[in-house]
C-alpha positions in Angstrom: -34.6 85.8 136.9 -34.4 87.3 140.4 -32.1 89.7 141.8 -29.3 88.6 144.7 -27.2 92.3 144.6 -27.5 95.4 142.5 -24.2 96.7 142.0 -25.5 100.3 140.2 -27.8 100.5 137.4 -26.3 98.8 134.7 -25.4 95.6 136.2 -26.7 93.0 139.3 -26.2 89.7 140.0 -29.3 87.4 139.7 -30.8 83.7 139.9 -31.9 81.8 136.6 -34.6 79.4 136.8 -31.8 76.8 136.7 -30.4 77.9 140.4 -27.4 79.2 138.7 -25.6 82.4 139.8 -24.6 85.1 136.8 -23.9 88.6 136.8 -26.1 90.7 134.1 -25.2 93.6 132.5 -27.8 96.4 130.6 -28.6 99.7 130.8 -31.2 100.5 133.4 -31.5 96.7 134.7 -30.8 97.6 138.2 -32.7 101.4 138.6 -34.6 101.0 141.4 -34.2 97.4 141.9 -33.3 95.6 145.0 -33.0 92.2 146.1 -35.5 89.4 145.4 -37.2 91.5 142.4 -37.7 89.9 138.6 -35.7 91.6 136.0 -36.5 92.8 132.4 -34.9 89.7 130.4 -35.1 92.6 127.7 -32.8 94.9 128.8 -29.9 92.2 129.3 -26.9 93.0 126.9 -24.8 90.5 128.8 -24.4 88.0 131.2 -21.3 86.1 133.0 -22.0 82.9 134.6 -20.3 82.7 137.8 -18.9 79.4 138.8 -18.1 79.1 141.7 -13.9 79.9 142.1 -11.7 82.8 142.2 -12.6 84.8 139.4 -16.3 84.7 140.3 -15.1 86.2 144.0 -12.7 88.5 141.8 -15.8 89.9 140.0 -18.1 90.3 142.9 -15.6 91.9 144.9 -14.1 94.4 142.2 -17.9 95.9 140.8 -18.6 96.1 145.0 -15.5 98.0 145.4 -15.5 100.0 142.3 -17.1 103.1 142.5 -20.2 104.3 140.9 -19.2 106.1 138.3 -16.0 104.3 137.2 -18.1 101.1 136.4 -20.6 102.5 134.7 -17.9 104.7 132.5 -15.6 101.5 132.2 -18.6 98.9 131.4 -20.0 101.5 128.4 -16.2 102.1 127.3 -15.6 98.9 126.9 -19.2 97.7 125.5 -18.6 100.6 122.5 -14.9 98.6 122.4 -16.5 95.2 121.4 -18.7 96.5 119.2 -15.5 98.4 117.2 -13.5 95.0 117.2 -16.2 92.7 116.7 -15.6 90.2 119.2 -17.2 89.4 122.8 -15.0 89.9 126.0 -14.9 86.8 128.3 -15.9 87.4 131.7 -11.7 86.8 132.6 -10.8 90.0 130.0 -13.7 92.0 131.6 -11.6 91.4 135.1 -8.8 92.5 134.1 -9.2 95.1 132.0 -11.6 96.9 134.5 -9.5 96.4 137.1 -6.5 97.8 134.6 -8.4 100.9 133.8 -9.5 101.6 137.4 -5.4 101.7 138.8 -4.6 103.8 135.4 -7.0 106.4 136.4 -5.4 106.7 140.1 -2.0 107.2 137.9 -3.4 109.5 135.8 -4.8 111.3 138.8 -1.0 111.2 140.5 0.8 112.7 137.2 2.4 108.8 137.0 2.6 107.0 132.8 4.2 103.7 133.0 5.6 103.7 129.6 5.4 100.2 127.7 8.2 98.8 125.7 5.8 97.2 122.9 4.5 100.8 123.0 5.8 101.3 119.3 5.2 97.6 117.9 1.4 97.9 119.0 0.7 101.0 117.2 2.8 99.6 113.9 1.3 96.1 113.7 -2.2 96.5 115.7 -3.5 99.6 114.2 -7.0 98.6 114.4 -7.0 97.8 118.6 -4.5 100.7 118.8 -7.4 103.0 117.6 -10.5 101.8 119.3 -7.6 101.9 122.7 -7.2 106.0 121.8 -11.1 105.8 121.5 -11.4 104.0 125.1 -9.2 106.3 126.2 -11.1 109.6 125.2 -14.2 108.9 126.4 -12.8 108.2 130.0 -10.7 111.4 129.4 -14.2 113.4 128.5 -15.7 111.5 131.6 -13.6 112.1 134.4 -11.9 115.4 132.8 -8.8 113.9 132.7 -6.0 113.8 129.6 -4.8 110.9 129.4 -1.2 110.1 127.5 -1.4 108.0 124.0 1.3 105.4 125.9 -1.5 104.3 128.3 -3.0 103.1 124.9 -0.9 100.5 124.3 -1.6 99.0 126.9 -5.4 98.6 126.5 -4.7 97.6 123.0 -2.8 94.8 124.4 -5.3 93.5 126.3 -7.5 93.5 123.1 -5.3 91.3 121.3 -5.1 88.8 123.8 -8.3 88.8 124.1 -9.0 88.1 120.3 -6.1 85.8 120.7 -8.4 83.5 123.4 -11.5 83.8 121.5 -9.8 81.8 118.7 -9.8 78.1 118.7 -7.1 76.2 120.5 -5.3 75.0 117.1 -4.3 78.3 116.6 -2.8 78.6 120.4 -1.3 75.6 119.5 0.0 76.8 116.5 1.4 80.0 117.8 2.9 78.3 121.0 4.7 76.1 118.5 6.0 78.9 116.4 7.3 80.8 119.4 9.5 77.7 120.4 10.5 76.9 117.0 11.9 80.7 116.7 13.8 80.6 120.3 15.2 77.5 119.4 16.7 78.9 115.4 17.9 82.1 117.4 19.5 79.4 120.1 20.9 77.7 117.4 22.2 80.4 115.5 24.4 82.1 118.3 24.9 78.9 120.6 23.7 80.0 123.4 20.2 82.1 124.5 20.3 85.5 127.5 19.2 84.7 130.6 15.2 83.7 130.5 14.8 86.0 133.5 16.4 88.9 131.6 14.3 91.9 130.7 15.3 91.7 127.3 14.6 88.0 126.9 10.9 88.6 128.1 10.6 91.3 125.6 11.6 89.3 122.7 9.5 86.4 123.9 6.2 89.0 124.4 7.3 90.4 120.7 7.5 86.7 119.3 4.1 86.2 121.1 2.5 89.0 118.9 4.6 88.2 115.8 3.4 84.3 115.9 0.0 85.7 116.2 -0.1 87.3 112.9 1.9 84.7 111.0 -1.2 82.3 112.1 -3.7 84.4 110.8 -1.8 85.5 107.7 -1.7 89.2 108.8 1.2 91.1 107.2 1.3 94.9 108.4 3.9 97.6 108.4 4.9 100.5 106.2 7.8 99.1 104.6 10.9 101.5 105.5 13.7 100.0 103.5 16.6 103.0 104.7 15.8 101.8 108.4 16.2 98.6 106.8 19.6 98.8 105.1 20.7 100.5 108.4 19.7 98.0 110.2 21.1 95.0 108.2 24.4 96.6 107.3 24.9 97.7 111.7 23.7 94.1 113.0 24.7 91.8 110.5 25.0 89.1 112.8 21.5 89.6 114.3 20.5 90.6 110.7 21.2 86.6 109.8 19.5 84.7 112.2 16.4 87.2 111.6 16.7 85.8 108.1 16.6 82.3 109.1 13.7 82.6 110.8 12.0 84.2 107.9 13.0 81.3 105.7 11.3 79.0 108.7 7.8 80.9 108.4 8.0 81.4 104.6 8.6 77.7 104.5 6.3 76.6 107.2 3.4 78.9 107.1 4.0 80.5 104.0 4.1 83.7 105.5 6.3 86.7 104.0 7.6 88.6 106.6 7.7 92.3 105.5 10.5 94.6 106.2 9.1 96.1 109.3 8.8 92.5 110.5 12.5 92.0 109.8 13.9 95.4 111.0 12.0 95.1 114.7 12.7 90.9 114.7 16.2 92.0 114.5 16.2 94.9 117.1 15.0 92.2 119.9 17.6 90.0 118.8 20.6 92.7 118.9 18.9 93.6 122.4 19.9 90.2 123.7 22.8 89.7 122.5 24.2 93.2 123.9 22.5 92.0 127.4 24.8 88.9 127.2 
């Protein structure tokens, strides 16, 4: 393989024997490289094939515009990520997630946390990505001396799940895309008319179905079970209670998934949202 840029140490851009263009990431592949030289094939811990479109001009021009130290902190961060969750980041999660944690730092820097409204759902049903995101987190705190707030977390965790989510095969997109329009159209059904789709609550409830559809596919039941927020819950929106109920018949019935309480008491929160948006 032969070197077209070095972008710092860890990664470069290079030619295979096949003519085609990929980016290659390991530690030490570029020190005291420049253009034209072979590379140690050993030392390659990944590589993105760049065909020729936006996100390979998305790449290139984010790791040349990056500076040196942010890539080489995000690419280890985020190497140590995949290794906690067990799965391999497609070149597409690698642009966006870089390019995420670069603009957080400059917030950071500015004293600026854009707080996300999943923030509690993510740390209740996605404990696992919720942790390694703290973990992320922490080392780019220790890196760049920063302290970073837990709400950025959820954020990163997010992108973690979708990016599990797309390394699955496209049955279970299917399945989930199905699931989220089969619940839309029970809640439509049940109060005879839906919120405005461009409605902030809408959205919210469609992002929470997204999440919620992804664990009834893969049989994940979480939560801790909290049956007074429960009976608050069911005896305060009993309307919104009902139709939540309905769609856990759907999914017991059609998936044979039991939704736990947690499932129920948050399903019903998004659905009382909406209907006070009305």
């Amino acid at each position: 393989m032969i070197i077209e840029k070095v972008y710092n140490n860890n990664v470069i851009q290079v030619k295979d024997d096949k003519d085609q263009e990929l980016i290659v990431m390991g530690r030490g592949l570029g020190f005291q490289k420049k253009m034209g030289d072979e590379i140690d094939q050993s030392k390659i811990e990944k590589v993105f094939a760049l065909q020729k479109g936006k996100l390979s001009s998305d790449l290139e021009d984010l790791y040349e515009q990056l500076p040196h130290d942010e890539l080489t902190s995000f690419l280890q961060a985020i190497d140590c990520s995949e290794k906690a969750l067990g799965v391999t980041f497609n070149s597409n999660l690698h642009l966006s997630l870089t390019d995420h944690l670069h603009f957080m730092l400059a917030r950071v820097k500015q004293g600026i946390t854009i707080s996300n409204p999943l923030a509690w759902e993510v740390r209740k049903f996605y404990p696992k990505e919720y942790k390694v995101a703290q973990e992320l987190l922490g080392r780019l705190g220790d890196d760049f001396g920063l302290s970073i707030d837990d709400d950025e977390a959820s954020s990163i965790a997010l992108h973690f799940i979708n990016a599990q989510s797309e390394n699955g095969d496209i049955n279970q997109s299917r399945q989930t895309t199905r699931l989220v329009i089969d619940i839309l159209e029970i809640v439509r059904l049940h109060f005879g008319k839906m919120v405005a789709e461009d409605s902030i609550s809408y959205n919210r409830f469609v992002t929470h179905l997204q999440y919620f559809a992804q664990r009834v596919v893969n049989g994940l039941v979480q939560g801790s079970n909290d049956p007074f927020l429960y009976e608050q819950i069911k005896q305060n929106y009993p309307v919104s209670f009902s139709c939540t109920q309905k769609i856990a018949h759907y999914v017991k019935d059609n998936y044979e998934f039991e939704m736990s309480i947690d499932e129920k008491v948050y399903l019903t929160i998004h659905i009382q949202r909406m209907q006070d948006a009305r």
